[in-house]
C-alpha positions, 0 to 999 in steps of 0.5 A, spaced: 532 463 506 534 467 512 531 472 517 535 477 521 533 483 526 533 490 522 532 497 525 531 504 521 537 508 522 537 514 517 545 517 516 545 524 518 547 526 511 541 523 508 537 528 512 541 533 511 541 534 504 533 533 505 533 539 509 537 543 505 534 541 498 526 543 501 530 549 503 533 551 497 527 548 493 524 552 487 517 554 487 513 552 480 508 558 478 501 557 481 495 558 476 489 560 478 482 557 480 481 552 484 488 551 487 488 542 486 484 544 479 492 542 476 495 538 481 498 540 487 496 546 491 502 551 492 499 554 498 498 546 501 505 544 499 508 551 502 505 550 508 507 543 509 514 544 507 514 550 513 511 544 518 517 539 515 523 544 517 520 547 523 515 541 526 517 535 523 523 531 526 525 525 523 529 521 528 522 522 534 519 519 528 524 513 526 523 511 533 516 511 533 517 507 527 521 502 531 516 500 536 515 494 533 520 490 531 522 489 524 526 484 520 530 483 513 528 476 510 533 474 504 528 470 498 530 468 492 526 468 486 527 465 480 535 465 482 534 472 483 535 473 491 531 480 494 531 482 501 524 484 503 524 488 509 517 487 514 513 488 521 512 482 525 509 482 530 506 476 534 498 475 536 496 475 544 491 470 544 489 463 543 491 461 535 492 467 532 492 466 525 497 469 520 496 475 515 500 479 511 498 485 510 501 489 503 501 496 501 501 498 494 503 506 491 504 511 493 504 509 500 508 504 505 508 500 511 508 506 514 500 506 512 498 500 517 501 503 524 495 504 528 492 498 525 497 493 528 497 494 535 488 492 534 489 487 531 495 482 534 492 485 541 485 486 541 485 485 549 488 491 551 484 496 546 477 493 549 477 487 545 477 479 544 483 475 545 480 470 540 481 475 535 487 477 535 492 475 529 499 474 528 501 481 522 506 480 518 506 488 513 513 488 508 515 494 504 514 491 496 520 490 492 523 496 490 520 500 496 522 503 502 527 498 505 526 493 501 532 492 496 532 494 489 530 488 483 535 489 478 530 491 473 522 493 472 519 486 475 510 485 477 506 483 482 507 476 481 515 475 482 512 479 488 507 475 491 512 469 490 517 471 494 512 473 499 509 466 499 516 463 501 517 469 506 511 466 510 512 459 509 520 458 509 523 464 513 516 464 518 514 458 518 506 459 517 504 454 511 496 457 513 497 464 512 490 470 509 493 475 505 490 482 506 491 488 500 489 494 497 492 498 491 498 494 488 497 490 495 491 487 492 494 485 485 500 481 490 495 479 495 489 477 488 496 473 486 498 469 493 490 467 492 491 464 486 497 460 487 501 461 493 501 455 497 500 457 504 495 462 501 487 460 504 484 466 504 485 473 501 481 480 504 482 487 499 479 493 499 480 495 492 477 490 488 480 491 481 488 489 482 487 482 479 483 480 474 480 475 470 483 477 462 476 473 459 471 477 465 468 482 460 462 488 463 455 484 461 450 487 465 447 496 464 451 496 472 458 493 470 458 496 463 457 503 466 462 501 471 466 499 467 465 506 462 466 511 469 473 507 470 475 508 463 472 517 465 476 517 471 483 515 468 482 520 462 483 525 468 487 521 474 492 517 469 497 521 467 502 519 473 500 512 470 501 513 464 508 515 466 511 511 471 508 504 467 513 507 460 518 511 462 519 511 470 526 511 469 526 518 465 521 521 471 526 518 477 532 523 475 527 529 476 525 526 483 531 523 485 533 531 486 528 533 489 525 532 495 519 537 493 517 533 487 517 527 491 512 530 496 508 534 492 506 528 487 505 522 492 501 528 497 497 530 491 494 522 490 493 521 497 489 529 497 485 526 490 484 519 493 482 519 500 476 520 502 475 527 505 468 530 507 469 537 507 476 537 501 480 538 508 486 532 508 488 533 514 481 532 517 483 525 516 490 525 516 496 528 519 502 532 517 507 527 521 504 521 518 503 523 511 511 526 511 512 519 515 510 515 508 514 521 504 520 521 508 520 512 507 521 513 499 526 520 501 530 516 506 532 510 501 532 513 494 526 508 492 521 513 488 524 511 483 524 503 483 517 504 487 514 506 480 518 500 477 512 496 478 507 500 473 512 497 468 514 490 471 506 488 471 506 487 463 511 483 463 507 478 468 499 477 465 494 473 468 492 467 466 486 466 461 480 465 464 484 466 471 480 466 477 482 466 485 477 460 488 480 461 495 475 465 499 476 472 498 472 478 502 472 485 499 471 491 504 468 496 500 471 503 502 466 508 499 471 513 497 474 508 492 475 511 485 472 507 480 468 502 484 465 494 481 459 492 482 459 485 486 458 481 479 464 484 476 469 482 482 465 475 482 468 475 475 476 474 477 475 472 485 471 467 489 467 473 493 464 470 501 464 476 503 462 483 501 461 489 505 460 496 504 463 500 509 460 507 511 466 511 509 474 511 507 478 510 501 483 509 497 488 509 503 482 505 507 488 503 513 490 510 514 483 513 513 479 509 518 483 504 521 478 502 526 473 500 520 479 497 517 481 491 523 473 490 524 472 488 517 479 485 516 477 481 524 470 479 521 472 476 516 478 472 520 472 470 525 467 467 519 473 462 516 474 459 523 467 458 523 
């Protein structure tokens, strides 16, 4: 187990060929209607792609980055050696608890950027100094900088190899774990068997669940039944990457459009946008930050790995996380549970239903993100 400095320096070759590529790029034909009717809208992509090449500059942009200070840590699982590349700041106050904070797919650590600063000094943005919390944000194994496995692995080999991060390459033997998408699956496993796991906060619910929990209830059988309607029309990217993702990676791997054009599609469809608008709520530079983290390191291929990884990696029957677990229910979530169908798999203390926000809640709403994430952290010290 080792833990070393690292900052995010990109070859100028690298960028390079991105620029050269979204230049040369080939434009498919746009159909008629509702331009995000069959995916992603051709003007949108037009005029981001001109943003990215007259506007966006990659090396302001690493800086910000590097604000914080990064690291690499070497773990082994099952004889099999990662380097997990993460964030670690230290909390200014008087016992900050430990969190480690996971993103999931299509996004990165890139997503928790304003959030880091509240949480680990709340002083200096109005706050409590008692609040303040130690942050550790790893990019997932086979994303960004992290290092490639050498074939599709699941959240678990990736819940265990951030356990021993925290325990052995950190030192932190009572740590909560925070997740959302496939963030919530690796933070559902750190819950259910991570030895310095105590507390886990998720703002999407159904990353881990119980295989015995069945829908009982009329409200958790309609549930259940609108999950099933929105993946028919939102699934095919899944479909895709958790059978054959090494097929799709030879198209992205070419092309930076492709690479945008499919992550920005997902954070326009799963983000919640009062008026259709992504850049009311999101910026230009953050979302082509969290595009370029998957160009920059060849990583959109190994990334889509972990949709084939995880049936190699079921849980348990009749499974149940019994650590304390808080749910921050961001209501432009797809495919909501009702309280009683999260029960089922996690042991909920805590539920709140937040006014706004959704899939990528970090990103959206980072103020309702850290308060709900601080309230939890404040109930478990009593």
């Amino acid at each position: 187990m080792s833990v070393s400095p690292f900052t995010i320096a990109v070859g100028q070759e690298k960028l390079d060929w991105i620029g050269r590529r979204l230049r040369e790029a080939h434009w498919p034909v746009p159909a008629a209607g509702d331009p995000w009717a069959y995916g992603t809208s051709l003007a949108e992509m037009r005029a981001l792609v001109d943003y990215w090449l007259t506007h966006y500059g990659w090396r302001a942009r690493e800086a910000e980055l590097n604000r914080f200070p990064h690291f690499m840590g070497r773990v082994a699982v099952d004889d099999q050696p990662y380097d997990v590349h993460f964030i670690h700041v230290q909390g200014k106050g008087p016992n900050p608890k430990p969190v480690i904070i996971t993103h999931g797919w299509p996004g990165s650590f890139v997503e928790f950027m304003e959030t880091i600063g509240p949480l680990t000094d709340p002083a200096s943005f109005g706050g409590d100094p008692a609040d303040a919390v130690t942050v550790v944000v790893p990019s997932l194994i086979g994303y960004g900088f992290s290092s490639r496995p050498a074939r599709p692995i699941g959240p678990r080999t990736i819940a265990r190899a951030f356990d021993r991060l925290m325990r052995e390459g950190l030192g932190y033997g009572d740590y909560v774990a925070q997740g959302g998408d496939w963030g919530s699956a690796v933070s559902g496993w750190l819950g259910y068997e991570g030895q310095g796991c105590s507390a886990i906060h998720l703002n999407f619910s159904f990353g881990w669940t119980n295989p015995d929990a069945r829908p009982e209830t009329p409200e958790e059988i309609a549930a259940a039944q609108n999950l099933q309607q929105i993946w028919r029309l939102e699934g095919g990217y899944m479909a895709i990457q958790s059978t054959k993702p090494v097929t799709l990676s030879y198209a992205m791997a070419d092309s930076p459009l492709g690479v945008a054009a499919w992550i920005l599609e997902k954070f326009r469809r799963w983000s919640d946008l009062p008026d259709g608008d992504l850049w009311s709520i999101h910026s230009r530079d953050r979302i082509l930050d969290n595009i370029m983290v998957y160009l920059v390191t060849d990583s959109f291929g190994t990334a889509s790995w972990l949709y084939r990884g995880v049936f190699d990696e079921p849980v348990p029957a009749g499974a149940r996380v019994e650590k304390p677990t808080a749910i921050a229910n961001f209501p432009g979530e797809l495919g909501r549970f009702p309280r009683s169908t999260v029960e089922k798999s996690y042991n909920v203390v805590r539920w709140t239903e937040l006014p706004k926000g959704g899939h990528f809640a970090a990103m959206e709403q980072p103020a309702l993100f850290v308060d709900d994430l601080r309230g939890f952290l404040r109930e478990l010290r009593g």
